[in-house]
C-alpha positions as CSV (number, residue, x, y, z in Angstrom):
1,X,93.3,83.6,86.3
2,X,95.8,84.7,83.8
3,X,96.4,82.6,80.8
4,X,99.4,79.7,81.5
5,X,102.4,80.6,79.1
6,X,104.4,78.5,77.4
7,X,106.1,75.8,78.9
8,X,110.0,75.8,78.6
9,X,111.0,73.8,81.0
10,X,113.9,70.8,80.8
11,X,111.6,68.1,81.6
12,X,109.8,68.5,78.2
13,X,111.1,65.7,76.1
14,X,114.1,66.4,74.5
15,X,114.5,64.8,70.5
16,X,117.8,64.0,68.6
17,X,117.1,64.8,64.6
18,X,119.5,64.2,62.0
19,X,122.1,66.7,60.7
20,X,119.7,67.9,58.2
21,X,116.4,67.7,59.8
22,X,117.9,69.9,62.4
23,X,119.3,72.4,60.4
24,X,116.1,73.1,58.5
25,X,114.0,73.3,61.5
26,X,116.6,75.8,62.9
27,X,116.5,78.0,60.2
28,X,112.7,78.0,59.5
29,X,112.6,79.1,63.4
30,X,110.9,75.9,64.7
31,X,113.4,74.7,67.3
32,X,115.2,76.0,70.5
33,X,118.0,75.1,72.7
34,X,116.1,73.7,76.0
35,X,116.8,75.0,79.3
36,X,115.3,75.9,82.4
37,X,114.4,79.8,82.9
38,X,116.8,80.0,85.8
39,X,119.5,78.4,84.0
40,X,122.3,81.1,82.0
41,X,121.9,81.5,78.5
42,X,125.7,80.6,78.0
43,X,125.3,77.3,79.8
44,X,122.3,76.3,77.7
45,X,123.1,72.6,76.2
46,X,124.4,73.4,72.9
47,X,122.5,72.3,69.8
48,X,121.8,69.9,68.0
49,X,122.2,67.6,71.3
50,X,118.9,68.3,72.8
51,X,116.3,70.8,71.5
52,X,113.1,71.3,71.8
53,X,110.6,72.6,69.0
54,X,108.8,76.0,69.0
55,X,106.3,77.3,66.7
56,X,105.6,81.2,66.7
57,X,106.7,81.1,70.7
58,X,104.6,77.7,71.3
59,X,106.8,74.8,72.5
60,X,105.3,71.7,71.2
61,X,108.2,69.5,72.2
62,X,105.3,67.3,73.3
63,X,103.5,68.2,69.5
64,X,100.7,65.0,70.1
65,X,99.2,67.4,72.3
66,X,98.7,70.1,69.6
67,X,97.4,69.3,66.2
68,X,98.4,72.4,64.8
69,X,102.1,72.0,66.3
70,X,102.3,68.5,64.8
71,X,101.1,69.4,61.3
72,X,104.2,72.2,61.2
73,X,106.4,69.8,62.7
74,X,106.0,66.8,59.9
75,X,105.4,69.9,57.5
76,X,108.9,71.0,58.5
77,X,110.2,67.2,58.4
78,X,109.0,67.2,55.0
79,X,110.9,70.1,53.9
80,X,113.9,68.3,55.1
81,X,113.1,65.2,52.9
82,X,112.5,67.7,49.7
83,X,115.3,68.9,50.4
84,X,117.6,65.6,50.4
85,X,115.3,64.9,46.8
86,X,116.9,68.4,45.2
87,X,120.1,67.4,46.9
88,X,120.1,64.1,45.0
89,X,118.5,65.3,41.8
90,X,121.9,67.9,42.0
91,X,123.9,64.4,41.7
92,X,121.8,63.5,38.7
93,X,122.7,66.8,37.1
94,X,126.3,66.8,37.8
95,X,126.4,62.9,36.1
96,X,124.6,63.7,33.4
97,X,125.9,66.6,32.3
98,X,129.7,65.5,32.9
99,X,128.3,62.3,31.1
100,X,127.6,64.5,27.8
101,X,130.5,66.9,28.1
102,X,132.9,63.6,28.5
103,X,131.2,62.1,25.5
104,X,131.1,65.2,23.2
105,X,133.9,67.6,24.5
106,X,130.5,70.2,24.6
107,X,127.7,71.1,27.0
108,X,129.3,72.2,30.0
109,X,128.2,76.0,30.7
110,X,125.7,75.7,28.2
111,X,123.6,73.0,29.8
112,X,124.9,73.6,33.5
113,X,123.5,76.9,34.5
114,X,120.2,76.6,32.7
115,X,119.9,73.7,34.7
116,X,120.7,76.0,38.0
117,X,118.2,78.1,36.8
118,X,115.8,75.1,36.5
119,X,116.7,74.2,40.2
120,X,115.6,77.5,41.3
121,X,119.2,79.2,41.8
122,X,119.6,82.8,41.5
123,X,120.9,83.8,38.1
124,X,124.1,85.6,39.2
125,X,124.6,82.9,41.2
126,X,123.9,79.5,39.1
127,X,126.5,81.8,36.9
128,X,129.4,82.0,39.4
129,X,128.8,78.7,40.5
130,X,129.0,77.2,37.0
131,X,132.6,78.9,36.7
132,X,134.4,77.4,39.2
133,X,132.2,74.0,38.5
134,X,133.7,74.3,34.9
135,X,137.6,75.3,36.3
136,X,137.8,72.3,38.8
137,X,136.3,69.7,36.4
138,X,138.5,70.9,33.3
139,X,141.8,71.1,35.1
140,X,142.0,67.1,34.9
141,X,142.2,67.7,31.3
142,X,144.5,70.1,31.1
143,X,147.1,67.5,32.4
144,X,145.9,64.6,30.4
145,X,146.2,66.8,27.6
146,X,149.4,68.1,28.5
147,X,151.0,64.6,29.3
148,X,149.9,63.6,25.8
149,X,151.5,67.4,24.0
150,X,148.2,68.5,22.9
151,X,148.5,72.5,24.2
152,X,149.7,74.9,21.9
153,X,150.9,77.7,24.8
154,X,151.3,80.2,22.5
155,X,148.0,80.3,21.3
156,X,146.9,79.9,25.0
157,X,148.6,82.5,26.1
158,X,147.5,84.9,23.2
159,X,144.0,83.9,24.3
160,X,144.6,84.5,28.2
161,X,146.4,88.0,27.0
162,X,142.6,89.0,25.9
163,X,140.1,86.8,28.0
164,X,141.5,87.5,31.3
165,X,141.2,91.6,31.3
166,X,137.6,91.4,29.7
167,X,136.5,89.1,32.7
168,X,138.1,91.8,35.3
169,X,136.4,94.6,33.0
170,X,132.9,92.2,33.0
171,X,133.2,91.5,36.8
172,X,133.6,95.6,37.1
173,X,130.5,95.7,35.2
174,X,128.4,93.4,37.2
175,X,129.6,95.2,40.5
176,X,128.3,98.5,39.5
177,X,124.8,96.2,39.3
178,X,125.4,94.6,42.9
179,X,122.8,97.7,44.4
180,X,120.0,96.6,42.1
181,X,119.8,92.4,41.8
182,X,116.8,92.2,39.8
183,X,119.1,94.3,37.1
184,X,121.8,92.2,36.9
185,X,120.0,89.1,37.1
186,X,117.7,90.4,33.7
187,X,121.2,91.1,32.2
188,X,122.6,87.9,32.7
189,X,119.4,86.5,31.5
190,X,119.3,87.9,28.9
191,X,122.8,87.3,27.9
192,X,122.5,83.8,28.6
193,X,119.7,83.6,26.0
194,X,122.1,85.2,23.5
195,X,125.1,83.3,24.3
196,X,123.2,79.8,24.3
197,X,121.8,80.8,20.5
198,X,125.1,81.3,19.4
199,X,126.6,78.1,20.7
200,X,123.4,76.0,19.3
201,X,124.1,77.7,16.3
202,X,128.3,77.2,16.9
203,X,127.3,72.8,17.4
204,X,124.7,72.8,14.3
205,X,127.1,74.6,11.9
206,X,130.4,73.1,12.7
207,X,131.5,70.7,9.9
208,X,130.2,73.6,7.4
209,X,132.5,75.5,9.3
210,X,135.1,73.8,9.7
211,X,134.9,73.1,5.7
212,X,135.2,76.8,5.4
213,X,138.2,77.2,7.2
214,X,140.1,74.7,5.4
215,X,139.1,76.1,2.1
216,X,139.7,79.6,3.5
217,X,143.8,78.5,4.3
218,X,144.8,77.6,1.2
219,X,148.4,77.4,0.5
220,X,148.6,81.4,2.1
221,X,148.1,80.4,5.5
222,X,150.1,81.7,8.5
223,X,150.1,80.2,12.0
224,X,152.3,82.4,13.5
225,X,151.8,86.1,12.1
226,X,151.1,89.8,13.9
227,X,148.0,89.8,12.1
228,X,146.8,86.0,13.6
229,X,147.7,87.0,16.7
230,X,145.8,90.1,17.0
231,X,142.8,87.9,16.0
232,X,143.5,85.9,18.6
233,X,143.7,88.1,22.0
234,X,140.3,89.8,20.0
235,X,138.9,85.8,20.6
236,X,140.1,85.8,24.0
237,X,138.5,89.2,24.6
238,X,134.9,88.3,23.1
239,X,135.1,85.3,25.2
240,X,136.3,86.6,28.6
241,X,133.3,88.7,28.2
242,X,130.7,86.1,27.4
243,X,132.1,83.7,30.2
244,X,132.2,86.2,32.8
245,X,128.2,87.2,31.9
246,X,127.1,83.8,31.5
247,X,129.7,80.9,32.4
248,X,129.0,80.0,28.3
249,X,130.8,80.1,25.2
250,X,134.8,78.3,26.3
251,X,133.8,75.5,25.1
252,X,131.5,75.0,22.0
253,X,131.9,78.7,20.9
254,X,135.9,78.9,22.2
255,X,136.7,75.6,20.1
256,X,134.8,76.7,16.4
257,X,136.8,79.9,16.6
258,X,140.2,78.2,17.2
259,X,139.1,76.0,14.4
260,X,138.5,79.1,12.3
261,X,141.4,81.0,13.0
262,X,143.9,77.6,12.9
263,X,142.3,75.8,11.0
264,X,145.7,73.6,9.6
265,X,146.2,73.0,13.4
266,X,145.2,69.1,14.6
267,X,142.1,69.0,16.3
268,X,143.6,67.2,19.4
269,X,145.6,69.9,19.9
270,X,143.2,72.8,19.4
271,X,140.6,70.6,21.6
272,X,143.7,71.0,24.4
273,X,144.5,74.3,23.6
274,X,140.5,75.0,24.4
275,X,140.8,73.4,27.6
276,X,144.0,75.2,28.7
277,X,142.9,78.8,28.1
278,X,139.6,77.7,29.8
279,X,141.3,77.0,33.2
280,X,142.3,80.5,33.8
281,X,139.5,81.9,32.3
282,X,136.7,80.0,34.3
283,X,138.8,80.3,37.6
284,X,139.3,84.0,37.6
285,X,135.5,84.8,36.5
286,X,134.3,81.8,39.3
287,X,136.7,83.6,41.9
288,X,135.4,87.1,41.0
289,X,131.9,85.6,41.4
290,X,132.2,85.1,44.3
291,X,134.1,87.4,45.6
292,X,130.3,89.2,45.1
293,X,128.3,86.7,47.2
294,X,127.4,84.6,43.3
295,X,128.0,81.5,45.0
296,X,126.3,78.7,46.4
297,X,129.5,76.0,47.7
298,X,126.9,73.6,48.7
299,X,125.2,73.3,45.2
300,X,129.2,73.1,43.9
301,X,129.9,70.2,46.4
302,X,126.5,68.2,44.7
303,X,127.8,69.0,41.4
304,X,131.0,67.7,41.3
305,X,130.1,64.5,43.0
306,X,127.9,63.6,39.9
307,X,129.8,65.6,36.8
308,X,133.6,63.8,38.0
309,X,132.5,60.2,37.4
310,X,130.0,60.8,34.6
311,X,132.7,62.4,32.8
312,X,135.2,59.7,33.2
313,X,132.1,57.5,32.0
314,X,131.4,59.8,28.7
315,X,135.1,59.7,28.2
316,X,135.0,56.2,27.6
317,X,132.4,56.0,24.8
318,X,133.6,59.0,22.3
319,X,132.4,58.0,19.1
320,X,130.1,54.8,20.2
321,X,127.5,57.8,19.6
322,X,126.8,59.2,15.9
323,X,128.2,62.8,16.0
324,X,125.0,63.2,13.4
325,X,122.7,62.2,16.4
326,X,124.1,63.6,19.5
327,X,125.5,67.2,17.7
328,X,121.3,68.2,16.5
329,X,120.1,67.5,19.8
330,X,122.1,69.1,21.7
331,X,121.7,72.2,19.3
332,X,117.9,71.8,19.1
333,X,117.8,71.9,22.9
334,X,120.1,74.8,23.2
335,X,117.9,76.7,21.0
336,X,114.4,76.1,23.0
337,X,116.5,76.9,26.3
338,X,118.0,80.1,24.7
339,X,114.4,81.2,23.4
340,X,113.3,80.7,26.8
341,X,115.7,83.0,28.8
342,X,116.1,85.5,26.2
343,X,112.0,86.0,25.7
């Protein structure tokens, strides 16, 4: 008698999952839209209403019946809960991160995407993710800065006149690398190691160099010459180049070389100026991105539900924390994170 095949009929019992439950046990292949076998494909009851759950062409809809089936099925139901875990600990990340970049003006890129990488994310991709991360969460300060006059637009736009064409020439870069992932991913790594040095570095130093600027101006000091603003589309280029590698260096690295090159300049208006040119800059390196598949909008969506409050938390106690304290951490950490990538 030849063997009985599976049974797909619509009497086996049919099971309502939740949104997420059902999507992973779709996608790892364990569930099926139930129907009769002389009923039409097109007129099969659409999913997720009723479905029944297959494993390698088995249906154990009815999984008591079948050890094995059951073990893959709560196996499967246990991805799902993982999953809602890494989902949550996204939150956590977002808050805390948004928490410290509130608090110090610092952090963002440079604790962000190592933190993708941590979560497992593709490099490319924890990269163009960070980007538009950073452009949607800055551009609230960008008009708190610019209700309160704090934006110098000629500097931005000096900045913007260098960043923005080293990001399309970066992107350009990365695209020739699209045919051979594990090649771009090892260059972004590797630049991300770099990148995060320099910024520990950029934190530990900046009061020495800040000191040094001041000295530097002196009574010769010219905001507005040829020669300053060369300098400063040469910034913008340096830094369109590192963002659009590794989503790192607008912040911490931007900042310390306003400071340097404007150094008679208040620091709430360099701090604004910072912010404005990083708009542009992260939107148009995050847009490129993904334009190239480094994107992951569900990650983003986690993100922002955690970094938006925490930085309207961290906003609210600037300077409750010793500078002294908070600046050496956050360096120290840096450093062991950029060791890590770059070796």
């Amino acid at each position: 008698m030849p063997a009985k095949g599976p049974s797909h009929s619509t009497h086996a019992l049919a099971v309502r999952t939740p949104s997420l439950a059902s999507q992973l046990l779709q996608g790892a292949g364990y569930i099926h839209r139930v129907r009769s076998a002389d009923t039409p494909r097109s007129q099969a009851t659409p999913f997720p209403a009723h479905i029944g759950i297959t494993i390698d062409r088995i249906d154990i809809t009815g999984y008591k019946k079948n050890r094995y089936a059951a073990d893959q099925f709560f196996h499967a139901i246990f991805v799902g809960v993982l999953m809602e875990f890494v989902n949550f600990g996204l939150v956590v990340a977002g808050l805390v991160v948004g928490f410290i970049v509130g608090m110090t003006g610092v952090g963002g890129g440079s604790l962000m995407t190592p933190i993708l990488l941590w979560f497992g994310v593709n490099p490319a991709t924890a990269v163009g993710t960070d980007l538009l991360y950073a452009a949607i969460t800055k551009s609230s300060g960008v008009l708190v800065h610019k209700k309160n006059n704090n934006i110098n637009w000629s500097i931005t736009g000096w900045l913007t006149l260098g960043s923005v064409p080293a990001v399309l020439m970066t992107l350009w870069f990365l695209s020739t690398l699209q045919t051979s992932p594990d090649a771009m991913n090892a260059v972004i790594k590797q630049a991300l190691g770099f990148v995060l040095f320099a910024t520990a570095l950029a934190i530990f130093f900046k009061k020495r160099l800040l000191d040094f600027a001041h000295k530097r101006a002196g009574g010769n000091y010219n905001p507005s010459g040829p020669r300053l603003n060369g300098l400063t589309v040469l910034t913008g280029l340096v830094l369109g180049t590192m963002v659009a590698l590794t989503s790192i260096g607008a912040g911490a690295l931007g900042t310390v070389a306003l400071f340097i090159l404007y150094p008679l300049l208040p620091t709430r208006r360099l701090v604004g100026t910072e912010i404005a040119h990083a708009v542009p800059l992260t939107l148009v390196a995050g847009l490129g991105h993904a334009s190239m598949g480094n994107m992951d909008w569900h990650v983003l969506g986690y993100l922002l539900v955690g970094s938006l409050p925490g930085i309207y938390l961290g906003s609210h106690l600037t300077g409750r924390i010793s500078d002294e304290v908070l600046r050496p951490c956050l360096a120290t950490m840096l450093v062991l994170i950029g060791y890590k990538l770059a070796f």
